[in-house]
Jmol script that loads the backbone (N, CA, C; Angstrom):
load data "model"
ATOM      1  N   UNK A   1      10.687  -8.490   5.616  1.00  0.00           N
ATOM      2  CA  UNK A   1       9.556  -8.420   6.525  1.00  0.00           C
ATOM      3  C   UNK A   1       8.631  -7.294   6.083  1.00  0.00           C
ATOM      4  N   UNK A   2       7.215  -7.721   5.915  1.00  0.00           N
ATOM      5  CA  UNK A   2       6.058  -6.365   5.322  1.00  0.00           C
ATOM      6  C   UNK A   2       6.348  -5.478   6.419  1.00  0.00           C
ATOM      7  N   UNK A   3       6.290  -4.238   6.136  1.00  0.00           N
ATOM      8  CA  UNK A   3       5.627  -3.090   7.163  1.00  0.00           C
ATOM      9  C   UNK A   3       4.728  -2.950   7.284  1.00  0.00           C
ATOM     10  N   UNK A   4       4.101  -3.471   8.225  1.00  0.00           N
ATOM     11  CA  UNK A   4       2.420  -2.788   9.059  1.00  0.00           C
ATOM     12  C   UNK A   4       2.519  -1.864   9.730  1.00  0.00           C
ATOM     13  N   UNK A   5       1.877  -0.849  10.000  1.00  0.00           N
ATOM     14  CA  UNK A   5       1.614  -0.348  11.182  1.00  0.00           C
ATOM     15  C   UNK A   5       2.494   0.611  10.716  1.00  0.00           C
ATOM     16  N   UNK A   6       3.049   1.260   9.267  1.00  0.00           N
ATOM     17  CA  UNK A   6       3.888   2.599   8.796  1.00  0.00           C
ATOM     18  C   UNK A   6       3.314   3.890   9.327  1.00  0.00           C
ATOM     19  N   UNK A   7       4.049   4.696   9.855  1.00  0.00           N
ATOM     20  CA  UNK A   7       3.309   6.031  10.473  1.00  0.00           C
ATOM     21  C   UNK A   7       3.623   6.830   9.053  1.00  0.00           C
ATOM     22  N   UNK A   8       3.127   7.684   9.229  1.00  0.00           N
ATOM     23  CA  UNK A   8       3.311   8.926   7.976  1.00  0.00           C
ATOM     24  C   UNK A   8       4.440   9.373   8.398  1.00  0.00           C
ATOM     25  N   UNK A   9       5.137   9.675   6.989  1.00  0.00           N
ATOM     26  CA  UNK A   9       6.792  10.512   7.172  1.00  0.00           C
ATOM     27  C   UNK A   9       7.811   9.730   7.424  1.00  0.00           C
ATOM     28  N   UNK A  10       7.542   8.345   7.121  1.00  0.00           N
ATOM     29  CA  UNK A  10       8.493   7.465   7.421  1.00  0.00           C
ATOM     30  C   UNK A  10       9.115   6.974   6.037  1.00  0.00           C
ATOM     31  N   UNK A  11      10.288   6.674   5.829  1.00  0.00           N
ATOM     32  CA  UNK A  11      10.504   6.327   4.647  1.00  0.00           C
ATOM     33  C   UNK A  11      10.642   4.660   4.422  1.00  0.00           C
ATOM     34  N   UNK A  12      10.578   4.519   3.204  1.00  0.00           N
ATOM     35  CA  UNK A  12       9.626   3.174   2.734  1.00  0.00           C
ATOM     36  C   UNK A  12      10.676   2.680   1.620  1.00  0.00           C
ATOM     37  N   UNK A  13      10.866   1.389   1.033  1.00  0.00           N
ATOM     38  CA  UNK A  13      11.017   1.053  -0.148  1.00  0.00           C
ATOM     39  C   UNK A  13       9.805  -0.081  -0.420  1.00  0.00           C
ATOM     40  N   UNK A  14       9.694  -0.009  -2.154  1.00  0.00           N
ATOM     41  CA  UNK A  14       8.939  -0.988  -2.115  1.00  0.00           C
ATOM     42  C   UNK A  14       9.892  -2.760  -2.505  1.00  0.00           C
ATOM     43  N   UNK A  15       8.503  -3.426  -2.214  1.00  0.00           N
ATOM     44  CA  UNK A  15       9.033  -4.754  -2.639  1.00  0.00           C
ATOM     45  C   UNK A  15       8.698  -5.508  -3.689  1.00  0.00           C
ATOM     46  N   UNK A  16       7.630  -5.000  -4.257  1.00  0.00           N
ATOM     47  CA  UNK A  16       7.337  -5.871  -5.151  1.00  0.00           C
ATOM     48  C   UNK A  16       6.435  -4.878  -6.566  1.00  0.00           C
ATOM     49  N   UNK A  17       6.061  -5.531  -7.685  1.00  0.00           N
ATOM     50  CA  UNK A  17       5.453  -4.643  -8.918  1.00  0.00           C
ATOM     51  C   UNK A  17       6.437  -3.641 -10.010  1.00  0.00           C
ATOM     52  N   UNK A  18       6.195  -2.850 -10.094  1.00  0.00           N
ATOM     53  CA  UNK A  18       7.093  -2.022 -10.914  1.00  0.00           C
ATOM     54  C   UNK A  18       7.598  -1.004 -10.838  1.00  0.00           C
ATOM     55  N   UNK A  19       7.190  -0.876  -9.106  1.00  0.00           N
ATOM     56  CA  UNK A  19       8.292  -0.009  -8.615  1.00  0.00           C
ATOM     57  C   UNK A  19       9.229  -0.693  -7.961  1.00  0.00           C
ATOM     58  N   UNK A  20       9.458  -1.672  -8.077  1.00  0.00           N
ATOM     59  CA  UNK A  20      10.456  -2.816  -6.993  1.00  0.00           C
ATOM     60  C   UNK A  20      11.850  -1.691  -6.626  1.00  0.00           C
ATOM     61  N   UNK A  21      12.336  -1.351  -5.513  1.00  0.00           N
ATOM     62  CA  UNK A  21      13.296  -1.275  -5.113  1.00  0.00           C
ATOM     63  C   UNK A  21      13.691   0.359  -4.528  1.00  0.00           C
ATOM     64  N   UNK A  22      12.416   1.025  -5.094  1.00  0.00           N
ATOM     65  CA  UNK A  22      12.139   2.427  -5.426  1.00  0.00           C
ATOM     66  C   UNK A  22      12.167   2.705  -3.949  1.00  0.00           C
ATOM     67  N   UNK A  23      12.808   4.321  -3.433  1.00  0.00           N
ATOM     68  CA  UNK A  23      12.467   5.244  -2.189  1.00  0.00           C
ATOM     69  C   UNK A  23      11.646   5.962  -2.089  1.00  0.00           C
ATOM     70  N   UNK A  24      10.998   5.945  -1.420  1.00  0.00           N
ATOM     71  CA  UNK A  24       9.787   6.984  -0.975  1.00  0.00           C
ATOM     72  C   UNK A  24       9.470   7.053   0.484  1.00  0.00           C
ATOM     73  N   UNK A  25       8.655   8.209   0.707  1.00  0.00           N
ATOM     74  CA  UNK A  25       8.252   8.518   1.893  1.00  0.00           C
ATOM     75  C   UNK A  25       6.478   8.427   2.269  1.00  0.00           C
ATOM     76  N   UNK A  26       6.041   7.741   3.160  1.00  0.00           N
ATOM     77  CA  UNK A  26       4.065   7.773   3.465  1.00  0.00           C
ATOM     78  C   UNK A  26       4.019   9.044   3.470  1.00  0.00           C
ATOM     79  N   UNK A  27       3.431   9.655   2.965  1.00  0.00           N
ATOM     80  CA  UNK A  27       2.179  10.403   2.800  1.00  0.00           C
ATOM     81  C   UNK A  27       1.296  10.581   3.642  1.00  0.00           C
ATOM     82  N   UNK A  28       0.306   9.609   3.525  1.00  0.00           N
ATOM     83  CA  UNK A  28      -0.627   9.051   4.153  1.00  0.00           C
ATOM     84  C   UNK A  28      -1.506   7.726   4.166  1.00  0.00           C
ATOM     85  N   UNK A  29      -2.312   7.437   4.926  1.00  0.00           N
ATOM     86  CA  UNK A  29      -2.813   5.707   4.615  1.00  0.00           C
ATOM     87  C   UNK A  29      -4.224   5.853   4.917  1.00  0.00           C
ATOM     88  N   UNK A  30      -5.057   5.060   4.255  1.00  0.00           N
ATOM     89  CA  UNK A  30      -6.149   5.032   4.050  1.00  0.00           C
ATOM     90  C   UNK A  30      -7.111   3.591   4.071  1.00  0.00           C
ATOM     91  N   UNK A  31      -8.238   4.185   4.085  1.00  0.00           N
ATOM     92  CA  UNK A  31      -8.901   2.281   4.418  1.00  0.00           C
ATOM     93  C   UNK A  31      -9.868   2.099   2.912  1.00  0.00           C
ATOM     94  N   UNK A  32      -9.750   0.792   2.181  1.00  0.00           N
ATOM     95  CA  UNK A  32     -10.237   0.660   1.280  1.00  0.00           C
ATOM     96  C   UNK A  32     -11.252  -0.114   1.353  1.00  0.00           C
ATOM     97  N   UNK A  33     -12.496  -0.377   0.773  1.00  0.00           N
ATOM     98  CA  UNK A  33     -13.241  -1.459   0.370  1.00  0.00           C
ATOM     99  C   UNK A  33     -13.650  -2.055  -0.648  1.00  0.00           C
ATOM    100  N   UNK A  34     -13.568  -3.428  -0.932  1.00  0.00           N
ATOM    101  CA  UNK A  34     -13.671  -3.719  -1.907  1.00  0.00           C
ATOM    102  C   UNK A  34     -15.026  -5.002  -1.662  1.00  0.00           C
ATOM    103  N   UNK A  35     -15.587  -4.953  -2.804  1.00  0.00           N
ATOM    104  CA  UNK A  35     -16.478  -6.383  -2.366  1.00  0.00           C
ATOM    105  C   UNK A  35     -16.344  -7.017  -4.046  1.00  0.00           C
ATOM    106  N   UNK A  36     -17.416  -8.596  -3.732  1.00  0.00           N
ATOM    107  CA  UNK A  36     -17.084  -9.936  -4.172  1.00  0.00           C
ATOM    108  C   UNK A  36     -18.002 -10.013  -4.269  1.00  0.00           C
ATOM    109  N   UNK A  37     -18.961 -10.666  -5.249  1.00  0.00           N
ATOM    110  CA  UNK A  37     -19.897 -11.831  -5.470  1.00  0.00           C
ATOM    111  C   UNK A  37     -19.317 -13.087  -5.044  1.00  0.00           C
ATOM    112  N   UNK A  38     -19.662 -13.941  -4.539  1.00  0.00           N
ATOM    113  CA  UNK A  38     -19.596 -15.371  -4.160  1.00  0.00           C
ATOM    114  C   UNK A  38     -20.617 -16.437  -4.952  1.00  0.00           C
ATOM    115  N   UNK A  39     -20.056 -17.519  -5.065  1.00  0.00           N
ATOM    116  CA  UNK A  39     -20.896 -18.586  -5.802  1.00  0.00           C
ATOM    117  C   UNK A  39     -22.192 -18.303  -5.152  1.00  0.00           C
ATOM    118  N   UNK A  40     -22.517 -18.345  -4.232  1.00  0.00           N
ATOM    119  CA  UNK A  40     -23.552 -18.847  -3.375  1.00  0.00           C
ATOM    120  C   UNK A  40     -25.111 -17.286  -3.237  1.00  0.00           C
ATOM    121  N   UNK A  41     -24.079 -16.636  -4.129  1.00  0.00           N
ATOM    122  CA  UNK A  41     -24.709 -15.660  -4.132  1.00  0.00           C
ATOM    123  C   UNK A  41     -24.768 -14.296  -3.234  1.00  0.00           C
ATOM    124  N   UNK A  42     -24.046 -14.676  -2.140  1.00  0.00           N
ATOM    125  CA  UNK A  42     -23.449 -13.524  -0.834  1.00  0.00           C
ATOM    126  C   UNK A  42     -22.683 -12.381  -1.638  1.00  0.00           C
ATOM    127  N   UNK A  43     -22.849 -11.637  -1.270  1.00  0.00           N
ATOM    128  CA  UNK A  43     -21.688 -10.495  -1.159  1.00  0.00           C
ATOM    129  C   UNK A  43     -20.382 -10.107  -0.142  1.00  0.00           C
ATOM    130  N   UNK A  44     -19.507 -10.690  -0.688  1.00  0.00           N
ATOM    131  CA  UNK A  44     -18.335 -10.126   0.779  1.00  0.00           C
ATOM    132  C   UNK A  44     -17.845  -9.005   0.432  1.00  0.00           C
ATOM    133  N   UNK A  45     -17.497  -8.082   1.715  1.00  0.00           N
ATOM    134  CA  UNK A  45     -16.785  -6.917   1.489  1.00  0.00           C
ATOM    135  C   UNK A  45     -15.608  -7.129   2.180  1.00  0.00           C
ATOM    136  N   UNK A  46     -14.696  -6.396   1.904  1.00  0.00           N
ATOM    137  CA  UNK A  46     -13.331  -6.799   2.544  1.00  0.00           C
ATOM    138  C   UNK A  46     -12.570  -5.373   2.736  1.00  0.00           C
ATOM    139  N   UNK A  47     -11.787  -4.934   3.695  1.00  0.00           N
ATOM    140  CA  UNK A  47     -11.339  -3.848   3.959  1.00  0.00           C
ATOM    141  C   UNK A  47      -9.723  -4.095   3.905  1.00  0.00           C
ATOM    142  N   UNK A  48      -9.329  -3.026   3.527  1.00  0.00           N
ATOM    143  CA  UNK A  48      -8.003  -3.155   3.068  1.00  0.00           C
ATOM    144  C   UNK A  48      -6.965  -1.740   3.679  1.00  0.00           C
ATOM    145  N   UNK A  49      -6.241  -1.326   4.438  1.00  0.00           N
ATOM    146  CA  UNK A  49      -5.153  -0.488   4.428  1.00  0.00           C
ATOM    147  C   UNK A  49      -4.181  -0.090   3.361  1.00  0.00           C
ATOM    148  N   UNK A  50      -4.016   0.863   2.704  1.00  0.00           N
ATOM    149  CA  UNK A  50      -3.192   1.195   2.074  1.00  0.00           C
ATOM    150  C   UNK A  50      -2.609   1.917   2.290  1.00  0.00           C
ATOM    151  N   UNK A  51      -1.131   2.339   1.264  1.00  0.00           N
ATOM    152  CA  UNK A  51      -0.378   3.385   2.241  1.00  0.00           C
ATOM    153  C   UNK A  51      -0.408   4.447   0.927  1.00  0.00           C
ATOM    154  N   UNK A  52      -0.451   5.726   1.386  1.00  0.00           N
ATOM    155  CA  UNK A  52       0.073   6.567   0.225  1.00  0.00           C
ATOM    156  C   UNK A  52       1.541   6.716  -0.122  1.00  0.00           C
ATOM    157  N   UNK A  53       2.457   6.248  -1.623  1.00  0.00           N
ATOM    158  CA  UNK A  53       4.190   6.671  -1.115  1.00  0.00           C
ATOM    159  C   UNK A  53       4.313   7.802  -2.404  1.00  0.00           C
ATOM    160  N   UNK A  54       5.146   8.505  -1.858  1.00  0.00           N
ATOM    161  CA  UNK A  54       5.678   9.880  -2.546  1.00  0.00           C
ATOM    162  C   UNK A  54       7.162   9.462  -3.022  1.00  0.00           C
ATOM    163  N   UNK A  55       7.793   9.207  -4.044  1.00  0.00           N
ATOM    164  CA  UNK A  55       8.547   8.065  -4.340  1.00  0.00           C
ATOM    165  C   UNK A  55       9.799   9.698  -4.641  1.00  0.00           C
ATOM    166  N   UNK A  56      10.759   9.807  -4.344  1.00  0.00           N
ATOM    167  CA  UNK A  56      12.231  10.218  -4.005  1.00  0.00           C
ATOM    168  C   UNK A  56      12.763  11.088  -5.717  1.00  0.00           C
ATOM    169  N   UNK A  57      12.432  10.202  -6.778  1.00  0.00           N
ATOM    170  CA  UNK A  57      12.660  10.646  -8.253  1.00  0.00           C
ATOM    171  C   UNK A  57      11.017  11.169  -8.409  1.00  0.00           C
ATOM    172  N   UNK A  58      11.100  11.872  -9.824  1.00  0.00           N
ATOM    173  CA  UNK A  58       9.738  12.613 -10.835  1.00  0.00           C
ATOM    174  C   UNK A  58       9.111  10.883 -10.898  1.00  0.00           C
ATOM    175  N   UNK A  59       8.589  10.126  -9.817  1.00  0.00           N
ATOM    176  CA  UNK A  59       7.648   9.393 -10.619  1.00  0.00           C
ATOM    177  C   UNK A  59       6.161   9.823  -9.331  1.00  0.00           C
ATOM    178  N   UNK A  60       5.220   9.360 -10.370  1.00  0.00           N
ATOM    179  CA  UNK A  60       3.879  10.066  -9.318  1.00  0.00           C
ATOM    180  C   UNK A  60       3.377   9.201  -8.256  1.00  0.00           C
ATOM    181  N   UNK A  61       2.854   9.794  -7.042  1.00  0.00           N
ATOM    182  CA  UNK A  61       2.582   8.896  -5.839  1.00  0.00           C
ATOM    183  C   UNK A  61       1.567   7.763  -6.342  1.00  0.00           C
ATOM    184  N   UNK A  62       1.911   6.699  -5.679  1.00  0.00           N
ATOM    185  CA  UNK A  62       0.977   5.645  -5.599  1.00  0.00           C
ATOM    186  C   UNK A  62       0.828   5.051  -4.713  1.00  0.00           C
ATOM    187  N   UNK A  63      -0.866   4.115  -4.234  1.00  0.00           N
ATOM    188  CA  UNK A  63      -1.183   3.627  -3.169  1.00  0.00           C
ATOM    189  C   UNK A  63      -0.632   2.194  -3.162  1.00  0.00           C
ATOM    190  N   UNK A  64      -0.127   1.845  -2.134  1.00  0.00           N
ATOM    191  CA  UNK A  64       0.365   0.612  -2.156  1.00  0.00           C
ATOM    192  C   UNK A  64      -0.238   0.001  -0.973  1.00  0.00           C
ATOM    193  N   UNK A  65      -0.519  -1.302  -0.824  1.00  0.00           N
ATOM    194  CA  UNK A  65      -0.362  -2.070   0.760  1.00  0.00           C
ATOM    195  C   UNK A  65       0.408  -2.219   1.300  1.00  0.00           C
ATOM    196  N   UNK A  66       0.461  -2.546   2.692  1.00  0.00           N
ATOM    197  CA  UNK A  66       1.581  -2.757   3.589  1.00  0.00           C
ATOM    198  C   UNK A  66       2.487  -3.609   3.191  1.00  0.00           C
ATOM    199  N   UNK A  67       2.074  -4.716   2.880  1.00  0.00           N
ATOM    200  CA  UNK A  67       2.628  -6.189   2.369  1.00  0.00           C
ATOM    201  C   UNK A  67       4.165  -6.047   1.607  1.00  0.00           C
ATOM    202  N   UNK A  68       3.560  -4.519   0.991  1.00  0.00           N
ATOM    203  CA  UNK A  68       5.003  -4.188   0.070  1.00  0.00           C
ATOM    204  C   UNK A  68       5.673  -3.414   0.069  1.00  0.00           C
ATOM    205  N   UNK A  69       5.906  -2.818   1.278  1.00  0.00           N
ATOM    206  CA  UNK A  69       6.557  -1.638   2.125  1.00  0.00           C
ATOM    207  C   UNK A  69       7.932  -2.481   3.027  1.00  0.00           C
ATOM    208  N   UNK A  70       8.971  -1.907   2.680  1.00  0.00           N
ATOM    209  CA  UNK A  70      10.410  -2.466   3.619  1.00  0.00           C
ATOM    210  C   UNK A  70      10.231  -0.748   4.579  1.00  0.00           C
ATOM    211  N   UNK A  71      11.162  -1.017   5.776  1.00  0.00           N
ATOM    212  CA  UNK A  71      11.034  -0.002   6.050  1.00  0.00           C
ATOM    213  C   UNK A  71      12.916   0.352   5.908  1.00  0.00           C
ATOM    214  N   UNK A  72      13.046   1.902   5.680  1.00  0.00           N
ATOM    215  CA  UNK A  72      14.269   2.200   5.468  1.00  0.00           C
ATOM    216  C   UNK A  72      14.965   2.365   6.695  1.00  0.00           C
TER     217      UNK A  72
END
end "model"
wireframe off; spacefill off
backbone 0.3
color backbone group
């Protein structure tokens, strides 16, 4: 099941990429934006949550989405 809604200081594993399986703790979470050209010529923007994780071994923090957060 994704974790949404992770508070900071909570500990995390991930689920998926190349940290698959790894411990860490949030940090912190942040709101992203990203935008799109569309055929039609529109621009969409899209907002995104991410989490900051501070991962348990020497590897360096990275932002992840919820989607790929277990909670411990």
């Amino acid at each position: 099941m994704a974790a949404r809604g992770v508070e900071v200081g909570e500990k995390v594993r991930i689920r998926h990429g190349d940290r698959k399986g790894k411990l860490g703790v949030v940090i912190a979470h942040e709101r992203r934006k990203t935008q799109s050209r569309l055929w039609n010529g529109r621009i969409e923007i899209k907002q995104h949550l991410t989490y900051v994780v501070e991962f348990d071994e020497d590897i360096s923090q990275r932002r992840v989405p919820g989607s790929y957060l277990d909670l411990v």
